[in-house]
NUZAMI-394672 format. One record per atom (N, C-alpha, C): residue in one letter; x, y, z. Coordinates in steps of 0.05 Angstrom, whole numbers, plus 5000, padded with zeros to 4 digits. Layout:
<nodes>
AXYZ
...
</nodes>
This chain:
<nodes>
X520025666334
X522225666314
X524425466322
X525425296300
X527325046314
X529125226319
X530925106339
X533825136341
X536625096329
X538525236325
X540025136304
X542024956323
X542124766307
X543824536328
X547024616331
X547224506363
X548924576370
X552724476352
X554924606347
X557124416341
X557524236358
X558724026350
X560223826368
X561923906383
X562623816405
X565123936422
X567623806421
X567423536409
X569023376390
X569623426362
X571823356343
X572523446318
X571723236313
X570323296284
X570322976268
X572322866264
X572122526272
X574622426256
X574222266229
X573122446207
X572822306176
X574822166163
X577622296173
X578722116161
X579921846177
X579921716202
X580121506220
X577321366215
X575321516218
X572321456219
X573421216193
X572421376170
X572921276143
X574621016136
X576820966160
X579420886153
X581120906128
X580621146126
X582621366109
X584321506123
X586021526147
X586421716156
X590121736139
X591121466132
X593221476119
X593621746107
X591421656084
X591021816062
X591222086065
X588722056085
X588322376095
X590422536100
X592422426125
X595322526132
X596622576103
X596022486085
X598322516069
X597822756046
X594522846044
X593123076034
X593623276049
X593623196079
X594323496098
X597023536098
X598523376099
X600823426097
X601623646073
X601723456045
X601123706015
X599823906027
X597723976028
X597224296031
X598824506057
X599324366083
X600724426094
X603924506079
X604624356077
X606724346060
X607124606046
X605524606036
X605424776011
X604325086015
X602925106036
X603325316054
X604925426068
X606325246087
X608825326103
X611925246104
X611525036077
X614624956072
X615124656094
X616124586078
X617024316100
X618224326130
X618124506140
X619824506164
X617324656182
X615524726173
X613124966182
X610824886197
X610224566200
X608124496215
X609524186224
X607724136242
X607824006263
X606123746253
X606423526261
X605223226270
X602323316279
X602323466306
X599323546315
X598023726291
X599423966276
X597824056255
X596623906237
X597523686225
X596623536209
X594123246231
X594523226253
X592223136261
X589623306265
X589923536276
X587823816266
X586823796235
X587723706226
X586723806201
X585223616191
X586323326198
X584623136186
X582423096215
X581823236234
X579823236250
X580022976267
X582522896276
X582722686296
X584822726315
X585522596340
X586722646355
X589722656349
X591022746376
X594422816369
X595822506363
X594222356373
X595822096369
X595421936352
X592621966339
X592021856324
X593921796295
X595521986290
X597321986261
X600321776267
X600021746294
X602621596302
X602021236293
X599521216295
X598420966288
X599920946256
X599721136239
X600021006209
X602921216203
X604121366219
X606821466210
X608621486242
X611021356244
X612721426257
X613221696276
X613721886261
X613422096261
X613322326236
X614422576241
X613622726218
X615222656193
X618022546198
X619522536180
X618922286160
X616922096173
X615821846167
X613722036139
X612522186153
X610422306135
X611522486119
X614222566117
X614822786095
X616022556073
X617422446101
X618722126076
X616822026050
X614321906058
X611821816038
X611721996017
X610622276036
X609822446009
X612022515993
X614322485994
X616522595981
X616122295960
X616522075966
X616121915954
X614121855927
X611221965934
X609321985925
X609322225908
X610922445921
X611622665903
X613522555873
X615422365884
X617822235861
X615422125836
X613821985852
X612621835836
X611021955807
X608822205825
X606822365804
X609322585783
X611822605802
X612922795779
X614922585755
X614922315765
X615322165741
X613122105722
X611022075727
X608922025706
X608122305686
X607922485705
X608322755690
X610522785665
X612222665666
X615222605656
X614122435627
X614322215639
X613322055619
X610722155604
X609622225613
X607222275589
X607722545573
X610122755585
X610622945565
X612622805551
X615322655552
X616722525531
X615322355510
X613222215520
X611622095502
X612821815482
X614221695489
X616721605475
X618821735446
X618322035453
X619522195435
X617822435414
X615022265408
X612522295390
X612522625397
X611622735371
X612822735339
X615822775331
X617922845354
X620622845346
X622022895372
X623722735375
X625122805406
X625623115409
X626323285395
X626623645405
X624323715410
X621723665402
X619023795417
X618523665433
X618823345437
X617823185453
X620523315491
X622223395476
X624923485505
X623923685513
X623423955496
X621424105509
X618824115529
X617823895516
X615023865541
X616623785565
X618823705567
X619723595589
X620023765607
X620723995592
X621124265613
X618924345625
X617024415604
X614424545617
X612824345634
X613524105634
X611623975646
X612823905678
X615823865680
X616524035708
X615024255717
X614924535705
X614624695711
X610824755729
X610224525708
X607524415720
X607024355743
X608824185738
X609224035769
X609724205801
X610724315801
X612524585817
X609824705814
X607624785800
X606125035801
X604024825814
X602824565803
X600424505819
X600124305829
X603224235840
X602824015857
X605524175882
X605624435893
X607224475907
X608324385932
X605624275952
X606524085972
X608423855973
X607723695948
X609423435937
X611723615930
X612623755908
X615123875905
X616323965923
X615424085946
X616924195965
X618323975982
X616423715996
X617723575996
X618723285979
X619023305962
X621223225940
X623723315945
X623823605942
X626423665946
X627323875970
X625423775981
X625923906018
X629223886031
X630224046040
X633524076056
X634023776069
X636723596060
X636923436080
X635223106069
X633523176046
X632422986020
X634222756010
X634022576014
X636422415990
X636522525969
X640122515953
X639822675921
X638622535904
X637422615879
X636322415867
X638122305850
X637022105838
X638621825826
X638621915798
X640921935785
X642021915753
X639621755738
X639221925717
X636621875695
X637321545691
X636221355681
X636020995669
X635721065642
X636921055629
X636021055596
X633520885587
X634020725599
X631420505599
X629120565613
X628820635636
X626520695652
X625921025660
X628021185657
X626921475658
X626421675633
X623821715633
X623822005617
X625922105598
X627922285621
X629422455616
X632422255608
X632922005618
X634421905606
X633821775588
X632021735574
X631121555546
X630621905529
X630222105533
X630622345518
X633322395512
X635422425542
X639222365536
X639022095510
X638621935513
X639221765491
X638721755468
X636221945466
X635721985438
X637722165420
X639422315439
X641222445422
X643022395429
X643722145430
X646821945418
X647521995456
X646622155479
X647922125503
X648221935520
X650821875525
X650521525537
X652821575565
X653221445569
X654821315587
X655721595608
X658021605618
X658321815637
X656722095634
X656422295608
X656122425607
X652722485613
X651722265616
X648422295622
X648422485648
X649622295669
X649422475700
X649722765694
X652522845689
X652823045685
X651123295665
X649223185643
X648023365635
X645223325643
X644123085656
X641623015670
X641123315687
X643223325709
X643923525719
X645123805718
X644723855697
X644524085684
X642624145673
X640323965671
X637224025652
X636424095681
X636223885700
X634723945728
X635824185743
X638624305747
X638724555755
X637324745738
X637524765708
X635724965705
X633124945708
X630724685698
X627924775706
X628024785742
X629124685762
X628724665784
X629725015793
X631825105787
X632525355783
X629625555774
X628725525756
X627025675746
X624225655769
X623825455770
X621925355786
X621825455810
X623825475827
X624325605852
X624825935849
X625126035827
X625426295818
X622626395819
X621626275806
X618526395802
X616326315826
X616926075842
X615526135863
X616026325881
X619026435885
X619526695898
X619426865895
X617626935873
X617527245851
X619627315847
X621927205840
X624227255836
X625427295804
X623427135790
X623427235764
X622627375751
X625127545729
X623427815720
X621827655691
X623127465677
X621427295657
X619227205660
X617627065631
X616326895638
X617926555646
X617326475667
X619026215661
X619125955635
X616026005622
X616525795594
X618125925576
X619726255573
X620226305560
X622926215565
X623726205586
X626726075596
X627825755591
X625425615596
X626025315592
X626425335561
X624525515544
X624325535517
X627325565508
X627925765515
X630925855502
X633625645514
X633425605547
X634925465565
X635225145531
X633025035536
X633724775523
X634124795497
X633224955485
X633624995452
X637124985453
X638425205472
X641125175467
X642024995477
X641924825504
X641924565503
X642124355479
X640124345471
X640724085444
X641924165425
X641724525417
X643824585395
X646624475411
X646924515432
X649924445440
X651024155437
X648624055446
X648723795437
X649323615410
X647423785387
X647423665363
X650023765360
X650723985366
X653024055356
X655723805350
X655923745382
X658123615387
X658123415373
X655523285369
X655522935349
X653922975323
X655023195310
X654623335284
X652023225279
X650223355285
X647123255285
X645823495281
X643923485254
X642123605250
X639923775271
X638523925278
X636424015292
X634824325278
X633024165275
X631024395263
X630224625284
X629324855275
X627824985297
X626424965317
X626324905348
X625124895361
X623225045372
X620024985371
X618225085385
X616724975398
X614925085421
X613224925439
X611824745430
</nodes>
């Protein structure tokens, strides 16, 4: 009867092997991440994981903060395209098209948690005031007449509440459903809005 072969006494290194290990670090990192919070593992945990040595991750990151830096970066990036493809350039009317904006945060936060965590990990750069021209959420401000100073200020009031909600419900902290919150949260939002620049707004639904 054969023998069952023995394990290696070495870890694979698939992702160095591969010359992926960039990559790799930056997958272990997300799930790490997203298991223990940004502050929760170590440089050597993430070389464990991608099956290569302790030094090996120093080759393609600094150190850890090098590697929370990227993925936070990379996090900016997937939760802007997320962005953009729920605004849609407004399609079928900027108030449904503002709504997806919410839920599609909320997306983001639920299945991409490693990247969100560090996105907005303690000690993060703040993020940068919406572009009317190049962001999402500031080409949505614009569609209802919002311009000049007051963007920051209510940019930042859409992102405390889904980011609010978001962190609510990953703590079981919410007794809601959270789409039912962004639901109501922005509806009165743009009523407040239309309000002020005597603007029509029909019923909002998902």
């Amino acid at each position: 009867m054969a023998q069952p072969e023995k394990p290696s006494a070495e870890p694979t290194r698939r992702g160095y092997h591969h010359g992926n290990l960039h990559q790799a670090l930056l997958d272990s990192a997300a799930t790490l991440v997203a298991e223990r919070g940004p502050e929760g593992f170590s440089m050597l945990d993430a070389a464990r994981a991608c099956g290569v040595s302790a030094s090996a991750p120093y080759k393609h990151f600094a150190d850890k903060a090098a590697l929370l830096a990227e993925l936070a970066a990379l996090g900016g990036q997937k939760l802007h395209q997320r962005m953009a493809a729920a605004w849609d350039g407004g399609r079928p009317e900027p108030p449904k098209a503002f709504l997806r904006l919410g839920h599609a945060y909320l997306a983001f936060a639920r299945e991409e948690p490693g990247y969100y965590l560090a996105l907005f990990r303690p000690g993060a750069a703040p993020a940068e005031l919406p572009d009317p021209k190049t962001s999402p959420l500031g080409q949505a401000l614009a569609a209802f007449g919002v311009g000049g100073g007051a963007v920051g200020s209510i940019a930042l009031q859409i992102w405390a509440l889904s980011h609010g909600l978001a962190s609510l419900e990953r703590s079981g902290q919410l007794p809601l459903p959270a789409e039912d919150m962004i639901n109501t949260g922005v509806s009165r939002l743009l009523r407040g809005l239309a309000a002020e620049r005597d603007m029509p707004l029909a019923p909002l639904s998902p």
